[in-house]
Backbone bond lengths (Angstrom), bond angles and torsions (degrees), N, CA, C in turn:
res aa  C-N    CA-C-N  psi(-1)  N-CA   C-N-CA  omega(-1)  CA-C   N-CA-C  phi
1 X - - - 1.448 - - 1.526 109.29 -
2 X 1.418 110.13 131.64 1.836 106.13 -169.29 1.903 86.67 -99.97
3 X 1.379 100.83 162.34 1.329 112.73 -167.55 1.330 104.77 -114.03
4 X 1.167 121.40 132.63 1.498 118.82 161.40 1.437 115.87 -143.56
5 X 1.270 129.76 174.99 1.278 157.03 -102.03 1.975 80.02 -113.66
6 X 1.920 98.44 135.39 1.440 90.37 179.58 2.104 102.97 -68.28
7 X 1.060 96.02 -172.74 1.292 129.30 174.35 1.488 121.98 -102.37
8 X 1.595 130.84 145.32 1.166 126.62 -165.37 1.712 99.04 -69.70
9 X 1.508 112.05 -33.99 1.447 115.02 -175.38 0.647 121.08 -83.07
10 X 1.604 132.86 -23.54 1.730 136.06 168.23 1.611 110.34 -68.50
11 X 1.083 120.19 -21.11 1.381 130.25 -170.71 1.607 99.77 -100.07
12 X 1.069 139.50 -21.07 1.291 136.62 159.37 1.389 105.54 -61.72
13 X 1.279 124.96 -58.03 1.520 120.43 -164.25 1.243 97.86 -74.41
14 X 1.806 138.99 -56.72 1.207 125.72 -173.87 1.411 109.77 -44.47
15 X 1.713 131.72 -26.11 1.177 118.92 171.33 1.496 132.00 -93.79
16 X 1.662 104.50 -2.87 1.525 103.81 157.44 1.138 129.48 -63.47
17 X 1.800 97.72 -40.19 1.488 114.14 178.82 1.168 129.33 -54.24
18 X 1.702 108.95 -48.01 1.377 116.71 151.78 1.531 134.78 -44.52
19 X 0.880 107.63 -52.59 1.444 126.12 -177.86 1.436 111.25 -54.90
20 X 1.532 114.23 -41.53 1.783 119.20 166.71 1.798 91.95 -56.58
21 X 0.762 144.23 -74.16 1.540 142.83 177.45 1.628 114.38 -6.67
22 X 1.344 102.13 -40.43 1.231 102.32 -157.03 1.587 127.12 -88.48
23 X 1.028 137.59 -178.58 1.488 118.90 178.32 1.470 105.05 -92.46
24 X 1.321 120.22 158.02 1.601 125.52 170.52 1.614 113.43 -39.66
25 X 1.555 115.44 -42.42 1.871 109.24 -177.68 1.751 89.87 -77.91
26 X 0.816 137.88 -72.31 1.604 136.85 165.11 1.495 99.53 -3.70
27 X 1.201 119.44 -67.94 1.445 106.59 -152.73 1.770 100.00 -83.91
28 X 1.364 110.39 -24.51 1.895 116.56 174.70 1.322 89.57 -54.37
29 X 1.519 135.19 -80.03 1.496 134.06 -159.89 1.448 123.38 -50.69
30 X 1.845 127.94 -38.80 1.253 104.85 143.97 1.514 139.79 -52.70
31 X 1.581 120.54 -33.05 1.226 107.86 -164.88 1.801 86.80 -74.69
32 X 1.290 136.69 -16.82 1.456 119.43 -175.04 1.756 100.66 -85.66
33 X 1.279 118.43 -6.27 1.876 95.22 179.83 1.986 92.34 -125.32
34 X 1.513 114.33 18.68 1.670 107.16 -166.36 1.487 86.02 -78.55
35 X 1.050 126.12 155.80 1.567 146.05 167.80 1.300 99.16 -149.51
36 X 2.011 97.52 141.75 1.782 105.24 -179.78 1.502 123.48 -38.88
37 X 1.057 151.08 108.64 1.121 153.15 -164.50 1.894 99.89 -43.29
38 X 1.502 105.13 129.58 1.421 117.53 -172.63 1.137 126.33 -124.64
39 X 1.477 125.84 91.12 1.655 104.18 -162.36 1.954 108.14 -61.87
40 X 1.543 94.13 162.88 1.466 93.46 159.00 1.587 96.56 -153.90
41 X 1.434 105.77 -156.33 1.735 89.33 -157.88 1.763 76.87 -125.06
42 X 1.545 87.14 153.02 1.646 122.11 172.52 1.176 111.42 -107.52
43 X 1.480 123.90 133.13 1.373 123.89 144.86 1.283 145.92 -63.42
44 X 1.357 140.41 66.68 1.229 147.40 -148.30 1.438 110.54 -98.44
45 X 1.838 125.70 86.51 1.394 105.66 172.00 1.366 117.62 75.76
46 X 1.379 113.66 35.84 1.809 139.12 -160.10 1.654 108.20 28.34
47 X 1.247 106.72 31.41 1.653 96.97 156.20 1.464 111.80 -129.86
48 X 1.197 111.40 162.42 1.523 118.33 -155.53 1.576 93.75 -109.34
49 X 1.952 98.04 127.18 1.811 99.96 171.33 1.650 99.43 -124.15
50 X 1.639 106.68 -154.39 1.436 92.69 165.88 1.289 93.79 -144.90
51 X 1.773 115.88 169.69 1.597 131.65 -170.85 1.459 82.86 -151.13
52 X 1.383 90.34 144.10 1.476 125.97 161.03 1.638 113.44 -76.71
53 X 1.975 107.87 118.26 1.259 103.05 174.87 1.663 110.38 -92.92
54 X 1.650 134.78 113.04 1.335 122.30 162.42 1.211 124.74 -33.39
55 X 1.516 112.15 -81.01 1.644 113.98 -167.15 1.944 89.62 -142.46
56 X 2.145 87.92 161.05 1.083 84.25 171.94 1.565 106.92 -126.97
57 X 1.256 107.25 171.71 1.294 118.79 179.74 1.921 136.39 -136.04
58 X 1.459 85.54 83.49 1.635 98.44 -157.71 1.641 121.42 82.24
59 X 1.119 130.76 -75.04 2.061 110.21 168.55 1.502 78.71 -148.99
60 X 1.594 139.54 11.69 1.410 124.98 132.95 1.371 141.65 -80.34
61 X 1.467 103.99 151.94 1.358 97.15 -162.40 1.881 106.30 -122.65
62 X 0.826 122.40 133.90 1.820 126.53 -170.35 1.732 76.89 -94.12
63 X 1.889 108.12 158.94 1.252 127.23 -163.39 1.209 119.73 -179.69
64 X 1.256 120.32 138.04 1.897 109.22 -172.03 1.316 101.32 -94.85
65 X 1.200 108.17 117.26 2.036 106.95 156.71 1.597 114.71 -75.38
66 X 1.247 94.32 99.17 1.486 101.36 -173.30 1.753 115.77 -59.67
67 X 1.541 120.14 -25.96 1.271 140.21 -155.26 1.683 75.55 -79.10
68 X 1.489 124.80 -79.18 1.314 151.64 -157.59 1.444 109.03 -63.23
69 X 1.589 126.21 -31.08 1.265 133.81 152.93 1.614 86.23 100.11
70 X 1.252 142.24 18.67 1.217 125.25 -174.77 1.770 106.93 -151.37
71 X 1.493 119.11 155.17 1.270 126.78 163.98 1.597 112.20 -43.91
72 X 1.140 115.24 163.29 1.133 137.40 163.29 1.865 118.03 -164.47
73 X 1.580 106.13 138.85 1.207 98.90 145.43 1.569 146.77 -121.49
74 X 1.529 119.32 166.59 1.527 131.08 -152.24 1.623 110.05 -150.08
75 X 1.151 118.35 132.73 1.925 129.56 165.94 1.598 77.27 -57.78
76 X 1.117 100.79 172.22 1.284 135.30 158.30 1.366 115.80 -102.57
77 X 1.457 136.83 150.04 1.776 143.99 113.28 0.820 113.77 -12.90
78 X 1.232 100.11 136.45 2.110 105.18 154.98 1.305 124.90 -52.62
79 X 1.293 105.20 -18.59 1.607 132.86 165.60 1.395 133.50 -62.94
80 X 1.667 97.98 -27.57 1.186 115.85 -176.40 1.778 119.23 85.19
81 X 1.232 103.14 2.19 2.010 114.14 164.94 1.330 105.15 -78.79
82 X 1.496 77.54 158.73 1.889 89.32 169.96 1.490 107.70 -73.37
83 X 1.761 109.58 142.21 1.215 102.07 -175.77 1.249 122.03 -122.47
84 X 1.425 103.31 21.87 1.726 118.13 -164.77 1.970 87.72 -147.71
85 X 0.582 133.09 60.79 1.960 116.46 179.43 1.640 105.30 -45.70
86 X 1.000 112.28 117.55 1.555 114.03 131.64 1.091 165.64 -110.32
87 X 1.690 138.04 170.25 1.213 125.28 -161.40 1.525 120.10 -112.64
88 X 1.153 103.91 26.97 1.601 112.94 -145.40 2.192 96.08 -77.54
89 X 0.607 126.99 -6.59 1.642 134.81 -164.42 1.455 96.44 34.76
90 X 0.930 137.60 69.57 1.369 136.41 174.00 1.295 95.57 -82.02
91 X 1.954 101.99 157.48 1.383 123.37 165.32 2.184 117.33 -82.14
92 X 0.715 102.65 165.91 1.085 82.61 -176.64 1.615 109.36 -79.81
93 X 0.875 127.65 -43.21 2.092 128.97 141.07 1.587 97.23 1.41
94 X 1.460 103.76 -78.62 1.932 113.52 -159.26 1.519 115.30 -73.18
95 X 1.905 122.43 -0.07 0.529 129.61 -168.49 1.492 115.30 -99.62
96 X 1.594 99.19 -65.83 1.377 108.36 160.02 1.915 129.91 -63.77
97 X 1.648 108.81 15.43 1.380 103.20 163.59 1.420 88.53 -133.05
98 X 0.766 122.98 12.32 1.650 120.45 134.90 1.786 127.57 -49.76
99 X 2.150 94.54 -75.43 1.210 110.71 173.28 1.724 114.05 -50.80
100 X 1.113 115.90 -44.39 1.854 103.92 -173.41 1.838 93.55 -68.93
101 X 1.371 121.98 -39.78 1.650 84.58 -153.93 1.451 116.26 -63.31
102 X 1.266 94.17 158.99 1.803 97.94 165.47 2.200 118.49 -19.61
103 X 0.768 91.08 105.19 2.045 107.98 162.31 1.080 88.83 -73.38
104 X 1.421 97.95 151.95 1.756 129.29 174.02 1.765 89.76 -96.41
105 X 1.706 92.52 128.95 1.743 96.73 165.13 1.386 108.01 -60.49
């Protein structure tokens, strides 16, 4: 099976789906950091792809690693890329109580 890159619409439902998962304050705190889903580009292995960022939260940004099958979060570039990649396969649950807690200055 060759792999490719989610879809703006497959990634909507994987995040409805999720989102039933979640608890009622869970699901209040995305709709306050969800933003239209935005690709920007990742560095993967010095070649450049792109991921969809969900929501952000202060100059972080939550994002599906489509390769990794899971959220992650990353600052952004001045560019607007991810500037930290991660591998974390997070749910979108482990992701977004990720994004609210306290960041390290």
């Amino acid at each position: 099976m060759e792999w490719s890159p989610i879809s703006a619409s497959e990634l909507e439902a994987l995040v409805e789906l999720q989102l039933s998962e979640c608890t009622l304050t869970e699901r209040e705190i995305f709709s306050q950091y969800r933003i239209p889903f935005r690709l920007t580009a990742i560095e993967r292995f010095g070649k450049y792809e792109s991921v969809f960022i969900v929501a952000m939260h202060r100059s972080v940004a939550m994002y599906f690693e489509d390769v990794e099958e899971g959220f992650n979060l990353s600052p952004l570039r001045s560019d607007g890329s991810i500037a930290q990649p991660g591998w974390q396969q997070w749910s979108l649950q482990e992701a977004l109580n990720n994004l609210v807690l306290p960041q390290p200055e």
